[in-house]
C-alpha positions in Angstrom: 111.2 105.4 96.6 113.1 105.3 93.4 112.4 106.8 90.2 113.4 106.4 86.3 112.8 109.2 83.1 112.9 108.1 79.6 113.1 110.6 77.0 109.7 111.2 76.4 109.5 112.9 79.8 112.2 114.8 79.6 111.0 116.0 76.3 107.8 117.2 78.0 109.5 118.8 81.0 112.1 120.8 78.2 108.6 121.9 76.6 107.4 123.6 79.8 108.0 127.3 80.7 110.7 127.8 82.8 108.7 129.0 86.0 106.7 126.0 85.9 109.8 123.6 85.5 111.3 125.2 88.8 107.6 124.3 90.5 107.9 120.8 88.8 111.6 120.1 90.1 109.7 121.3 93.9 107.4 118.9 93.9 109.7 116.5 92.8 112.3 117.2 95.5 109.0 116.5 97.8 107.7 114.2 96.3 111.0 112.4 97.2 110.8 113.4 100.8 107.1 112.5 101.4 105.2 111.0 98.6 102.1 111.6 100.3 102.4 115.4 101.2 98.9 116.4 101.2 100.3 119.7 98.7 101.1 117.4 96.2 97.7 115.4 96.0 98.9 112.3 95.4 96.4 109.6 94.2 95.6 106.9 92.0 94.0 107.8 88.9 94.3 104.0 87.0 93.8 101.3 89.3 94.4 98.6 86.0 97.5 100.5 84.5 98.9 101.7 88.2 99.0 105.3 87.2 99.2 107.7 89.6 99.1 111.7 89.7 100.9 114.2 91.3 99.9 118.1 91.2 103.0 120.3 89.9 100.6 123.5 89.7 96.6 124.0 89.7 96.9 123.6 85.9 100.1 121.0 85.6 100.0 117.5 86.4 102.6 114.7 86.0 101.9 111.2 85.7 104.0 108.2 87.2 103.5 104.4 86.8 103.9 102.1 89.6 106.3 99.7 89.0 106.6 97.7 92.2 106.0 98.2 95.6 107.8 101.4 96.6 109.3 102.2 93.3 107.0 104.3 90.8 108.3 104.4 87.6 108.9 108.3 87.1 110.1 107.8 83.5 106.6 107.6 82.0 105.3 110.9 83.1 104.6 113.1 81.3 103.5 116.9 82.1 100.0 117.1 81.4 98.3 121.1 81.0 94.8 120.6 82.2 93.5 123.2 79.8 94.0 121.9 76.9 91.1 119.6 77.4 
């Protein structure tokens, strides 16, 4: 698969503590190696907008869109903390 950031991204991932950026760059690196890893719960979360969800922590998520088939759009995710809501 290939992936993209643009700066909005990277200016959420500079906004996360550094523990939790080491545990984002992990699932990444899996993420890369098996998309579908069951530890990185992997699933559509907007079947209209092709958004999909990947777990960085039990509190983290980051968001990817799907761009074509086999390519997901990395560059529109953003870190999302699951407590703020």
């Amino acid at each position: 698969m290939k992936s993209f950031t643009v700066k909005s991204y990277w200016d959420a991932y500079n906004d996360l503590l550094p523990d939790i950026r080491k545990q984002a760059d992990s699932k990444f690196e899996l993420w890369k190696k098996d998309p579908f890893h069951p530890s990185l719960h992997f699933k559509c979360v907007n079947t209209e907008d092709k958004i999909w969800s990947v777990r960085v922590n039990f509190d983290c998520r980051a968001l990817a869109v799907k761009e074509k088939i086999l390519s997901f759009g990395i560059g529109l995710v953003t870190t999302i903390n699951t407590k703020s809501f």
